[in-house]
C-alpha positions in Angstrom: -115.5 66.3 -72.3 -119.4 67.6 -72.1 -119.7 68.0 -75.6 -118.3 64.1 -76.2 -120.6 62.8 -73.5 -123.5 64.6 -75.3 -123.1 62.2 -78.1 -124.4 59.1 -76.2 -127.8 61.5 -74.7 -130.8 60.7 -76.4 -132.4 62.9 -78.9 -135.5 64.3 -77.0 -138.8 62.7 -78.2 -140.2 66.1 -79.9 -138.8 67.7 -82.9 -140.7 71.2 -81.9 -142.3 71.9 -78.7 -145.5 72.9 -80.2 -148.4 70.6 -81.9 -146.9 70.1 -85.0 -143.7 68.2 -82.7 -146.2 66.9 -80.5 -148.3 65.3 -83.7 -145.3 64.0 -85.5 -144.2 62.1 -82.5 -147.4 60.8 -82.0 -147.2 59.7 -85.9 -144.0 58.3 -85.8 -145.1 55.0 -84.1 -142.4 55.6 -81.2 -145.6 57.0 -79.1 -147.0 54.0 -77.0 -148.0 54.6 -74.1 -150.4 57.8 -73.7 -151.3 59.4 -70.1 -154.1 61.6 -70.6 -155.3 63.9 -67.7 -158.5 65.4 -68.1 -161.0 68.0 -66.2 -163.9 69.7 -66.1 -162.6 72.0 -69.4 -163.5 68.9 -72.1 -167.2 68.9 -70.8 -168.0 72.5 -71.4 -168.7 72.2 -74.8 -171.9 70.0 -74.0 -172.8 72.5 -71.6 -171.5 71.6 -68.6 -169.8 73.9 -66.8 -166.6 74.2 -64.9 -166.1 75.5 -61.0 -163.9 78.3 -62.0 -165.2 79.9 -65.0 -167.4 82.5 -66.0 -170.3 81.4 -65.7 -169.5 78.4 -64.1 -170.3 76.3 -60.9 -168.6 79.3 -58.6 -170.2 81.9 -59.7 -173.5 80.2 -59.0 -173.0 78.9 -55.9 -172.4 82.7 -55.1 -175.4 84.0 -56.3 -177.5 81.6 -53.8 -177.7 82.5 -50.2 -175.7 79.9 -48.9 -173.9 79.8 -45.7 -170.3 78.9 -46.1 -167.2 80.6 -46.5 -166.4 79.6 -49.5 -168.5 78.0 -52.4 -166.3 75.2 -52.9 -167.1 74.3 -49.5 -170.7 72.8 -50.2 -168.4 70.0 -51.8 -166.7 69.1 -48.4 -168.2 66.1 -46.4 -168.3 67.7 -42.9 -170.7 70.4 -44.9 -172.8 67.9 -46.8 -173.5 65.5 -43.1 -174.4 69.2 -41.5 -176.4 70.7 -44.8 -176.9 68.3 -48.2 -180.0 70.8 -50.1 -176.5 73.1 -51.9 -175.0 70.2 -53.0 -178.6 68.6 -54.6 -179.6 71.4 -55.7 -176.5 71.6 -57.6 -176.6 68.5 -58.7 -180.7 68.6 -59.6 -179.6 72.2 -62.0 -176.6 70.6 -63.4 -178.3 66.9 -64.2 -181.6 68.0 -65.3 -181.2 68.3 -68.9 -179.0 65.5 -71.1 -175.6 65.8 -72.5 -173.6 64.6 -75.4 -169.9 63.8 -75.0 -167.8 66.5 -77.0 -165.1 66.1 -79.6 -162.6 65.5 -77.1 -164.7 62.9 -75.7 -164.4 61.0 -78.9 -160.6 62.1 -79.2 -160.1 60.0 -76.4 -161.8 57.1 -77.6 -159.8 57.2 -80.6 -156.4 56.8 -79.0 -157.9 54.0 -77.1 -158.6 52.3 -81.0 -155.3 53.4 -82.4 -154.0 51.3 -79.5 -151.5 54.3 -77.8 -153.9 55.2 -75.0 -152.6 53.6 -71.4 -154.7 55.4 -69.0 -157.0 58.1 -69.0 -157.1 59.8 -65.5 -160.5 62.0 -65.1 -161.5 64.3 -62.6 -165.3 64.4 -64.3 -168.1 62.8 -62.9 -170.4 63.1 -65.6 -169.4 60.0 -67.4 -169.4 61.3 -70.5 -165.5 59.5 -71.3 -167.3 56.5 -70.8 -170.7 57.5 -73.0 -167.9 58.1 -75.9 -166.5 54.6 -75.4 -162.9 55.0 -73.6 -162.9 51.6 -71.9 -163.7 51.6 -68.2 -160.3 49.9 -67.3 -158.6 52.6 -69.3 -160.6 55.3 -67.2 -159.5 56.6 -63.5 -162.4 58.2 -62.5 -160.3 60.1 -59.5 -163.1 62.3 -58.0 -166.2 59.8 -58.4 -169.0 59.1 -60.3 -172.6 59.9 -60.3 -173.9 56.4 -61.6 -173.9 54.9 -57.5 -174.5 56.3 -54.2 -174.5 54.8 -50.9 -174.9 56.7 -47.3 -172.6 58.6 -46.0 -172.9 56.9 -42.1 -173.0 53.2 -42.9 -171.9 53.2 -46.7 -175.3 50.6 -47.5 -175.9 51.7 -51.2 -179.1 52.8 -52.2 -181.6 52.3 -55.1 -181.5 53.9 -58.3 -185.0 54.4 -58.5 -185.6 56.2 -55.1 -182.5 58.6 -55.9 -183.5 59.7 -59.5 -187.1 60.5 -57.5 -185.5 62.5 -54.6 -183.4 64.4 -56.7 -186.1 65.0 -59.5 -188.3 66.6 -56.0 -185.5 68.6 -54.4 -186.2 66.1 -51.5 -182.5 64.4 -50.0 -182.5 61.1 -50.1 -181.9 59.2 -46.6 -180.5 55.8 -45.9 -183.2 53.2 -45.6 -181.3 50.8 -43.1 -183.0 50.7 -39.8 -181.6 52.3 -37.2 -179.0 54.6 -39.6 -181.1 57.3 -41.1 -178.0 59.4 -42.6 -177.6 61.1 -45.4 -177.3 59.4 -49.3 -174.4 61.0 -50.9 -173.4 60.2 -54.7 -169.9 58.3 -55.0 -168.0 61.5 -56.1 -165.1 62.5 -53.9 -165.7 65.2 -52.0 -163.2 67.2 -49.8 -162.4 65.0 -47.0 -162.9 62.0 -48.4 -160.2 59.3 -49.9 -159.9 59.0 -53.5 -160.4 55.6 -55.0 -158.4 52.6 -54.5 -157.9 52.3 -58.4 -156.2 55.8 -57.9 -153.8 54.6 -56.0 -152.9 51.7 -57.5 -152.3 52.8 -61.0 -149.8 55.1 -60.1 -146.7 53.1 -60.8 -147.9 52.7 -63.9 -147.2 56.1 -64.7 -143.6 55.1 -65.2 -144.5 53.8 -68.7 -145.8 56.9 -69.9 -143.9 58.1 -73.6 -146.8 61.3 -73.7 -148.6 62.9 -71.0 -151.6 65.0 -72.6 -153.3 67.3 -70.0 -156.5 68.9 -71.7 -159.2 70.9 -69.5 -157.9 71.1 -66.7 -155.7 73.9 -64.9 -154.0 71.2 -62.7 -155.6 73.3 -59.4 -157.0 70.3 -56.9 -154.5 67.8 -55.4 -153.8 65.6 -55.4 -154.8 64.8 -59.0 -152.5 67.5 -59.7 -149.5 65.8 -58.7 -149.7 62.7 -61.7 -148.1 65.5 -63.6 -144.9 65.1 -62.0 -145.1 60.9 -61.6 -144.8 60.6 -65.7 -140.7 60.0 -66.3 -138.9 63.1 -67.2 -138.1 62.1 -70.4 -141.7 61.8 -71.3 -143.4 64.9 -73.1 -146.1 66.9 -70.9 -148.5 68.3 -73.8 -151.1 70.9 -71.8 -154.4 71.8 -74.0 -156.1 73.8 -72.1 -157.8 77.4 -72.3 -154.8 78.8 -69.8 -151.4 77.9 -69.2 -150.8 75.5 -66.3 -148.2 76.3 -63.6 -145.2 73.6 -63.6 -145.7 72.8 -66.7 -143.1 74.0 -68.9 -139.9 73.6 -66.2 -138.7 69.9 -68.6 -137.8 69.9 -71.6 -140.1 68.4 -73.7 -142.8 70.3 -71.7 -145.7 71.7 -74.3 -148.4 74.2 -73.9 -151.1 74.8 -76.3 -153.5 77.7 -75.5 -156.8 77.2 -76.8 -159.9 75.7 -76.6 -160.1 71.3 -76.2 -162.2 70.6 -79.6 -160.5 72.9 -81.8 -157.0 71.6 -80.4 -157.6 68.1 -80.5 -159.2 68.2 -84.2 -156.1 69.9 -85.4 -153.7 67.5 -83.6 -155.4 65.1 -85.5 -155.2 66.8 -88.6 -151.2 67.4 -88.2 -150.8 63.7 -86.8 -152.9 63.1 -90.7 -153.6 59.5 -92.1 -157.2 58.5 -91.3 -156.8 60.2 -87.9 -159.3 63.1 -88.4 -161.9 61.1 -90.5 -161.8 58.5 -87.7 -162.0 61.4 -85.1 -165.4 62.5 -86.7 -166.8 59.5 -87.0 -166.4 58.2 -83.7 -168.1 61.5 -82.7 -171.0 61.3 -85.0 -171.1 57.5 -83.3 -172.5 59.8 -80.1 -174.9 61.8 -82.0 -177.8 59.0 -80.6 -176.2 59.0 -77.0 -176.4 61.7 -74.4 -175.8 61.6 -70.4 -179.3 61.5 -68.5 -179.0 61.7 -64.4 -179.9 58.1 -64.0 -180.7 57.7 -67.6 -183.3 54.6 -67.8 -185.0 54.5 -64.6 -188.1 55.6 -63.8 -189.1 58.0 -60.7 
């Protein structure tokens, strides 16, 4: 009785569960609807770096004589309304030199142009997915972005100009309005806060996802982490990443591929073939004039 009721199941969507299945279901036109999830892994490459890595965000939060339990605290609001200077003198290190979007960058944007990219859901701030040209209404920026601010007591935004100047100084920027006086915080999401109305509201959308490609990102802060399991089950789960993500690899057409983003994504697009990897390097030559500047274009 199983084996006649197995006749009417649907053959899964992947012929392998490695790249080369992942590419020709891409290829085969059947592939619609793409989900990507992306972190802080797809911006190393243009040198910035990650919280958890060698080298990264951690391990120099650690070396300063900072007061907090842990390092990722300096990211929590309750820490940044008692002490803002670790958090801008992050952000003045991080920000101070310029910054081209990577290959995966421009991988991105080409799924957008082959017309199979539904959402891309980021936890980046920098704003380099939109500096390669993914649409905003295709981007979920889910933790923020550093292109507004507005203070942290009564949420009035504040100028451009004034910010690029405090944070060029190492002086912290404080709310104009009369009366307020708080502290100007960048729009990122920080521990404590809400994430973004658009966040919420794109979930259900989820549900149309035939390919869910998480790249740089070890799936580690919720609840960004939890889109994984919102994608239907019948849709593939494809994880690029330098280390293996827990959950991932409990479905059946659950992929992971071990490695780093640019080389990854250049050979998906080799394997997927056609005009995809010559249209991969052009769109990322297309970047060669742009590169992300804290509050590129005004003037201190």
């Amino acid at each position: 009785m199983g084996q006649m009721f197995s006749w009417f199941r649907s053959a899964p969507p992947l012929s392998s569960n490695d790249l080369e299945g992942v590419a020709a279901y891409i290829a085969s036109g059947k592939c619609r609807n793409i989900v990507v999830m992306a972190g802080a892994g797809i911006s190393r490459a243009a040198g910035i770096p990650d919280f958890r890595s060698q080298g990264g965000l951690q391990e120099t939060l650690r070396k300063w004589d900072i007061d907090v339990r842990r390092p990722q605290d300096i990211f929590t609001l309750s820490y940044f309304k008692q002490n803002p200077k670790p958090f801008y003198k992050l952000v003045s290190e991080l920000y101070g030199g310029t910054y081209r979007p990577t290959l995966t960058h421009s991988f991105l944007r080409l799924l957008d142009k082959k017309r199979v990219l539904n959402a891309c859901w980021s936890q980046n701030v920098d704003g380099l997915e939109r500096l390669a040209g993914v649409p905003s209404f295709r981007l979920i920026e889910a933790h923020g972005t550093l292109d507004s601010q507005h203070c942290t007591i009564c949420h009035a935004k504040f100028d451009d100009r004034k910010m690029k100047a405090a944070v060029i100084s190492g002086d912290i920027p404080v709310c104009e309005k009369r009366g307020c006086g708080g502290f100007v915080k960048p729009d990122v999401v920080m521990f404590g806060e809400k994430l973004p109305l658009k966040f919420w509201l794109n979930l259900p959308f989820l549900k149309r996802a035939d390919l869910l490609i998480i790249v740089g990102t070890s799936l580690a802060v919720p609840p960004f982490s939890f889109i994984a399991d919102w994608v239907p089950k019948s849709c593939p789960r494809v994880v690029i990443n330098m280390e293996s993500v827990w959950g991932i690899g409990n479905r059946e057409n659950d992929v992971q591929c071990i490695g780093d983003c640019d080389e990854m994504v250049r050979r998906l697009a080799q394997l997927i073939g056609g005009d995809w990897e010559a249209q991969l390097d052009a769109l990322w030559k297309d970047t060669e004039g742009k590169a992300f500047e804290y509050k590129a274009g005004v003037h201190a």
